[in-house]
PAMI-860895 format. One record per residue (C-alpha): residue number from 0; chain; x, y, z. Coordinates in nm, 3 decimals, m for minus. Example, Ala and Ser with C-alpha at 12.3 -4.5 7.8 and 13.67 -1.06 7.14 Angstrom:
BEGIN
[0,'A',[1.230,m0.450,0.780]],
[1,'A',[1.367,m0.106,0.714]],
This chain:
BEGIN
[0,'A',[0.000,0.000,0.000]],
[1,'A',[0.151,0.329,m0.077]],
[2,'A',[0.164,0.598,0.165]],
[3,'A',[m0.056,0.937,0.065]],
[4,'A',[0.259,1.140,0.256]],
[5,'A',[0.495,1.087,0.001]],
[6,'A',[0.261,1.096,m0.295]],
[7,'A',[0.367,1.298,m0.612]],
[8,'A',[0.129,1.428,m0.837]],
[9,'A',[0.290,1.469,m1.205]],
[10,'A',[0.354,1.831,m1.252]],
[11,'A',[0.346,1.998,m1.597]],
[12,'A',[0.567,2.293,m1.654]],
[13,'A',[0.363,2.637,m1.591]],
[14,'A',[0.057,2.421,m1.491]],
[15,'A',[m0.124,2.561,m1.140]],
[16,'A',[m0.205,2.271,m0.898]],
[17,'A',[m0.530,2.237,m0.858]],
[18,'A',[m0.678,1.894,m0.777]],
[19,'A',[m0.421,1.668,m0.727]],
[20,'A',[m0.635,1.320,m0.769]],
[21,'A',[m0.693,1.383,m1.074]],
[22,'A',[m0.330,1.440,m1.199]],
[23,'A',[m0.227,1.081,m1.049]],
[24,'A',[m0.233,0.790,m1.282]],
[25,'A',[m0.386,0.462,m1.250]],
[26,'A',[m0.005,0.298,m1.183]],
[27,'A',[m0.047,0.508,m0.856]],
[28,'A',[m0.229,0.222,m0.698]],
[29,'A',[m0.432,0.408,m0.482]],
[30,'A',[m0.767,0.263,m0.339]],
[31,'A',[m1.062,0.487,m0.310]],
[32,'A',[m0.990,0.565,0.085]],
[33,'A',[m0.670,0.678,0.026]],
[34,'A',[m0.740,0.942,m0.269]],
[35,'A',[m1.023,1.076,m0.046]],
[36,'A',[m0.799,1.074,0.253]],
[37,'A',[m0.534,1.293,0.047]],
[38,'A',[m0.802,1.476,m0.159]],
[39,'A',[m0.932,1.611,0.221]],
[40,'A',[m0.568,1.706,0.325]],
[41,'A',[m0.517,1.921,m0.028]],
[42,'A',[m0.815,2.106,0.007]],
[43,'A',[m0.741,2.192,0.423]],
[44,'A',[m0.401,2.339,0.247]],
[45,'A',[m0.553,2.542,0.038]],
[46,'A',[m0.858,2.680,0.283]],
[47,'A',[m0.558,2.774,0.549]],
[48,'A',[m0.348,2.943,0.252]],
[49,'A',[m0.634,3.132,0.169]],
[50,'A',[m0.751,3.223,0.477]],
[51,'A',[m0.401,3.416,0.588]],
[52,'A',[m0.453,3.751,0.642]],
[53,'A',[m0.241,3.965,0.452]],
[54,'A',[m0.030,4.155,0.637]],
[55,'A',[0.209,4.310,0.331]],
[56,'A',[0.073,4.580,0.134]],
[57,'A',[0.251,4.774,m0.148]],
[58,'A',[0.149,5.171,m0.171]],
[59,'A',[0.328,5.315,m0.460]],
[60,'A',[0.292,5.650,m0.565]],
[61,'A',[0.426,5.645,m0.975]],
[62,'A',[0.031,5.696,m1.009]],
[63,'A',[0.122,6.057,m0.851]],
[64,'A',[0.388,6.193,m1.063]],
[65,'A',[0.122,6.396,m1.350]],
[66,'A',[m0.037,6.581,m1.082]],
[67,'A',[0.201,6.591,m0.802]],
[68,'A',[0.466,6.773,m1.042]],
[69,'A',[0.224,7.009,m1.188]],
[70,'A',[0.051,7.098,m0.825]],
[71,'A',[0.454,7.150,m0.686]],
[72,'A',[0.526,7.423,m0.976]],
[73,'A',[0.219,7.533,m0.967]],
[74,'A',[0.252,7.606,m0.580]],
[75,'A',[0.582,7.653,m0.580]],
[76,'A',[0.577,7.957,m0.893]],
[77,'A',[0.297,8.109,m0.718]],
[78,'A',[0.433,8.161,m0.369]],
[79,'A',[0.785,8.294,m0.493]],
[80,'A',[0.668,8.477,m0.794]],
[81,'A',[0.401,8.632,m0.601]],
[82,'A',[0.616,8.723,m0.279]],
[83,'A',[0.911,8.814,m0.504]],
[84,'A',[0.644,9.066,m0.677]],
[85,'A',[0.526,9.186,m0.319]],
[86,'A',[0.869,9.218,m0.207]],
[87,'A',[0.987,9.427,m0.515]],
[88,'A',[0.682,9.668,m0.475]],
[89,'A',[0.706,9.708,m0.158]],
[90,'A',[1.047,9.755,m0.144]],
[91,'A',[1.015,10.039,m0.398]],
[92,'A',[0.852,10.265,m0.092]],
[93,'A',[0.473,10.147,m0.245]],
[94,'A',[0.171,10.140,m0.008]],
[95,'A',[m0.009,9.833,0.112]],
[96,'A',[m0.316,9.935,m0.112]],
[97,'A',[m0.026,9.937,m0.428]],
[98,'A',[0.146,9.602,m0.317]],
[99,'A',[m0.231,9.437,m0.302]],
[100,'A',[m0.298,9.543,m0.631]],
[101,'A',[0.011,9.432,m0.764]],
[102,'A',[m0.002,9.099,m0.581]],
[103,'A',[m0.382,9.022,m0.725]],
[104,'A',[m0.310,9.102,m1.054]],
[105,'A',[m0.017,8.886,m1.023]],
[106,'A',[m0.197,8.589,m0.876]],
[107,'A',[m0.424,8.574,m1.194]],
[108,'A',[m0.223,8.646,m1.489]],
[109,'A',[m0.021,8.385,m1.296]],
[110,'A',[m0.263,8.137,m1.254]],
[111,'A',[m0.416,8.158,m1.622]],
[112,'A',[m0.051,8.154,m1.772]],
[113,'A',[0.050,7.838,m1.566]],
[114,'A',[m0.293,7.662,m1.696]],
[115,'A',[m0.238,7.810,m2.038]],
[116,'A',[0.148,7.676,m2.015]],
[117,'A',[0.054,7.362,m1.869]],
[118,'A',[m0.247,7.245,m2.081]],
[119,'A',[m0.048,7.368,m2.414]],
[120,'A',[0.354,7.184,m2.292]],
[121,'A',[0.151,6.880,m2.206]],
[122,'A',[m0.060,6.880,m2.486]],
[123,'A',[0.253,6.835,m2.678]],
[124,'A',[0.386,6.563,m2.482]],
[125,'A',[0.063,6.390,m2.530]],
[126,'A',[0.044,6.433,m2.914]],
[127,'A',[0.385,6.268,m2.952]],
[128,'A',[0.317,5.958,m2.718]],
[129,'A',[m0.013,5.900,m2.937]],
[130,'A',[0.220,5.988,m3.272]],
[131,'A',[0.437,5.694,m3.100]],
[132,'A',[0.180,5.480,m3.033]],
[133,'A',[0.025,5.487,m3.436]],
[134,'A',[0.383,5.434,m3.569]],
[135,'A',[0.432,5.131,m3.335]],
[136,'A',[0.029,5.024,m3.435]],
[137,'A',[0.166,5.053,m3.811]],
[138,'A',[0.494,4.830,m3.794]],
[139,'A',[0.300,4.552,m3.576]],
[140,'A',[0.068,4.548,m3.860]],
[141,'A',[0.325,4.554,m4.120]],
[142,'A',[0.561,4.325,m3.977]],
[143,'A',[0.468,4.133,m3.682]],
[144,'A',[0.719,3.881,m3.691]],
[145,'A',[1.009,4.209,m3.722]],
[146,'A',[0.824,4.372,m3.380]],
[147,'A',[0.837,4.004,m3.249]],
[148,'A',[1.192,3.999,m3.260]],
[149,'A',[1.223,4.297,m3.138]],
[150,'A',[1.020,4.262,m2.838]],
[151,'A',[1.224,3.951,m2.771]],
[152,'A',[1.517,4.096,m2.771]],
[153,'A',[1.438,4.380,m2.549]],
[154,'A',[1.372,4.065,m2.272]],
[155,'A',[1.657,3.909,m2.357]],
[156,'A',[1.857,4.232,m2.303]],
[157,'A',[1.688,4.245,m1.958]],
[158,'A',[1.814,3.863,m1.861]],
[159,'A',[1.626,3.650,m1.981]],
[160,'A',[1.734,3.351,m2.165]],
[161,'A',[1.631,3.339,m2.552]],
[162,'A',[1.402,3.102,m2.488]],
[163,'A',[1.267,3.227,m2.251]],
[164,'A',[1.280,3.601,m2.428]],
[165,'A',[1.104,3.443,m2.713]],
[166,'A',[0.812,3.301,m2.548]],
[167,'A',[0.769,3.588,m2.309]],
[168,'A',[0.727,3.823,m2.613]],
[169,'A',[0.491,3.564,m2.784]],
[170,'A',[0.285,3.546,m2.509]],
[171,'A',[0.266,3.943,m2.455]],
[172,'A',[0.204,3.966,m2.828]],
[173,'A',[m0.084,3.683,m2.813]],
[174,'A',[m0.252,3.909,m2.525]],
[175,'A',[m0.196,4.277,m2.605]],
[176,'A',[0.082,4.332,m2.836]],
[177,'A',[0.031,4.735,m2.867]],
[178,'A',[0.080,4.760,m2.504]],
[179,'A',[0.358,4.510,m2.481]],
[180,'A',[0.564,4.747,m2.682]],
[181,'A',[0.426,5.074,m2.550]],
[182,'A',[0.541,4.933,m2.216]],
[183,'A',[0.864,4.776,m2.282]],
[184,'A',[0.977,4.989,m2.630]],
[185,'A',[0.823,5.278,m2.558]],
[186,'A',[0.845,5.302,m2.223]],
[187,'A',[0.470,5.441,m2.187]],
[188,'A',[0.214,5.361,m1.929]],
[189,'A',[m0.145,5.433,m1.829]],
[190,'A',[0.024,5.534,m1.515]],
[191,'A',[0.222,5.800,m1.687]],
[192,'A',[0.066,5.925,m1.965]],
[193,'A',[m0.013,6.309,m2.029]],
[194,'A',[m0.326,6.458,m1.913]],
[195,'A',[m0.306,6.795,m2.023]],
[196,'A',[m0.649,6.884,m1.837]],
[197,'A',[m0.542,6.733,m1.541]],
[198,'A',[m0.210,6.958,m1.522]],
[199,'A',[m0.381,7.231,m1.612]],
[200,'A',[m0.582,7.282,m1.320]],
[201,'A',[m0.387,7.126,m1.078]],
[202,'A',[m0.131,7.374,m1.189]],
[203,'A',[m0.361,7.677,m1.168]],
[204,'A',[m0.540,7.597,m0.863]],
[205,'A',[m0.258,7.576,m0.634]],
[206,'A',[m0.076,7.848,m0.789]],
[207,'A',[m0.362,8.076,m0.666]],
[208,'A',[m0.370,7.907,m0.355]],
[209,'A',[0.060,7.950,m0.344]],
[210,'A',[m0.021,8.320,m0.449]],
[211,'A',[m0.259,8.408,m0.196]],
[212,'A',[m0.050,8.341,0.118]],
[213,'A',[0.208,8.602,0.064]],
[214,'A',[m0.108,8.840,0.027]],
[215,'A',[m0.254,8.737,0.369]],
[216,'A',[0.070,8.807,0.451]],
[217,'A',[0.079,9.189,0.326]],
[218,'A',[m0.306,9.208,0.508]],
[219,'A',[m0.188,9.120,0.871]],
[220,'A',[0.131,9.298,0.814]],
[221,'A',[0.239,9.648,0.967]],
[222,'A',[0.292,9.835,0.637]],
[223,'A',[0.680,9.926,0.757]],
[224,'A',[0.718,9.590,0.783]],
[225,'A',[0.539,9.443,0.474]],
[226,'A',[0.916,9.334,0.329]],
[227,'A',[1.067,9.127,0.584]],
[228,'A',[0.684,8.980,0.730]],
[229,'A',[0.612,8.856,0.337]],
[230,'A',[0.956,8.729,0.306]],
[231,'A',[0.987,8.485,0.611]],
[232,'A',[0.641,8.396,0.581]],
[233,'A',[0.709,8.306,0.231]],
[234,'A',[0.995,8.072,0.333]],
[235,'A',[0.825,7.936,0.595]],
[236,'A',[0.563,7.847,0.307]],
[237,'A',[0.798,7.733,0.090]],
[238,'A',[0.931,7.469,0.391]],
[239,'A',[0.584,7.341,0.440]],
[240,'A',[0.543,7.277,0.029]],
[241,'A',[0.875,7.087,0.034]],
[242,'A',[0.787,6.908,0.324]],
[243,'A',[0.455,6.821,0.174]],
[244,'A',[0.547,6.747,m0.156]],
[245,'A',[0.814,6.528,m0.043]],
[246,'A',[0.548,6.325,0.150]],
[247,'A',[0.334,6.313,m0.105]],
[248,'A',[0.600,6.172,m0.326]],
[249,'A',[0.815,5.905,m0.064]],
[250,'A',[1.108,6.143,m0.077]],
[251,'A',[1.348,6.242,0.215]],
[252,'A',[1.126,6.587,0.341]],
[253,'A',[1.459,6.773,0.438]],
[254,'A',[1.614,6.756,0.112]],
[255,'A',[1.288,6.847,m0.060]],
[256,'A',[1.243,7.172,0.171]],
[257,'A',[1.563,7.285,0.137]],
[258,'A',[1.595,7.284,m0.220]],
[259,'A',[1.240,7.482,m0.231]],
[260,'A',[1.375,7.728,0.064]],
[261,'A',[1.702,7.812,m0.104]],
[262,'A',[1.578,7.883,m0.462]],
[263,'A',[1.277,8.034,m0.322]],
[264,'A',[1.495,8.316,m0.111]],
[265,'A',[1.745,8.358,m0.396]],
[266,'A',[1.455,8.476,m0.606]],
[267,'A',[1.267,8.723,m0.343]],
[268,'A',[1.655,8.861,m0.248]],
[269,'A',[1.736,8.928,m0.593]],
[270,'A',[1.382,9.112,m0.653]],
[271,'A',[1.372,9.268,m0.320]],
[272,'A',[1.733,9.412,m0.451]],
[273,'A',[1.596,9.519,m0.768]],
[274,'A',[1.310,9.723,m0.608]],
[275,'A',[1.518,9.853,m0.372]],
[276,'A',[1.729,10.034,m0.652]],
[277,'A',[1.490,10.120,m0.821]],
[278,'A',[1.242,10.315,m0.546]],
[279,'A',[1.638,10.421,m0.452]],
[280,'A',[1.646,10.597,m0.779]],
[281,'A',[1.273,10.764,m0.787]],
């Protein structure tokens, strides 16, 4: 009598177990008992796999980069450009109601150029990918054995053994062979494709929202001290976007905000200087 511990059930290459009585042959030997005894201990395997909680999740944030980028300039441009503008103004000996003015007008033609730049940059990007994508649609139609190759040796470039390359690529090919080489030529994704709307606003809408907190800052500000209140308020600003954008994207925060504070007081010291000659020389 054979022992159901050390049965083997005859595996086939890329096959998923399933039921393992009915992969044993009739040379097995087995009695009806036995295949019912090891039938019961298969499927009390699988219930206990399945019923593991999982404990590992994955949270990756690629999905972020189209927005995320967009919403960081768009932030980022308003807060310096706008305090830089305050700065400049008000460094030039105007008064609160002038720096206001300036600062609004600057928020919108600011936030309807970044949209305008935005939609119309990504717009571009977008046109190419698709111009990609037709020109790949073409040769696969043309010559599908050709983009076969190809495909196959892009794997094989990556490690994998040629026949292994070969019937990787066939298979990808067999299932979606447009996205195969979008993917793996290309080097396109749904994950990364351009969404020109999508930049656009997120671009606009948090450059007004960057804009406007230098110009809270001006409101709450004594007017002799509209200069140095916008500027450390706008770093301060500047800190928290870096801070936030780096957690938004899994990067080290400290890095992030100090790149952001550095380039963001270079620009309001080099404007502040420029008004400061200039309301020097009126």
């Amino acid at each position: 009598m054979h022992d159901p511990g050390h049965l083997k059930a005859q595996s086939v290459p890329g096959a998923v177990a399933t039921d393992p009585v009915s992969t044993w042959s009739a040379s097995d030997g087995l009695d009806t008992p036995l295949r019912h005894q090891a039938l019961f201990t298969w499927s009390a395997q699988l219930d206990l796999i399945k019923n593991v909680p999982r404990t590992h999740s994955e949270k990756h944030r690629t999905e972020r980069i189209g927005w995320l980028r967009a919403a960081v300039l768009g932030a980022n441009d308003g807060i310096v450009s706008t305090a830089s503008l305050v700065v400049g103004v008000a460094a030039a000996d105007a008064g609160r109601n002038g720096v206001l003015i300036a600062g609004v007008a600057g928020l919108v033609a600011g936030a309807m150029s970044m949209a305008a730049g935005e939609y119309v940059s990504v717009s571009s990007q977008a046109d190419t990918e698709q111009a990609d994508l037709d020109r790949e649609r073409k040769e696969l139609s043309d010559d599908p054995e050709f983009e076969l190759q190809e495909l196959a040796a892009i794997y094989e470039g990556r490690g994998l053994d040629p026949d292994l390359a070969d019937e990787v690529a066939a298979q990808l090919m067999k299932h979606d062979a447009l996205g195969a080489h979008a993917r793996d030529e290309l080097g396109l994704s749904d994950v990364t494709a351009a969404r020109p709307v999508q930049a656009a606003i997120a671009s606009a809408v948090t450059f007004a929202i960057g804009a406007a907190l230098p110009l809270v800052a001006v409101l709450i500000s004594p007017e002799a001290m509209i200069v140095w209140t916008v500027s450390l308020t706008s770093l301060v600003f500047l800190a928290g976007l870096g801070a936030l954008s780096a957690r938004a994207g899994g990067a080290p925060v400290l890095k992030a905000a100090a790149r952001v504070l550095f380039w963001g007081a270079l620009a309001m010291a080099i404007t502040a200087a420029v008004g400061t000659l200039f309301g020097a020389v009126v």
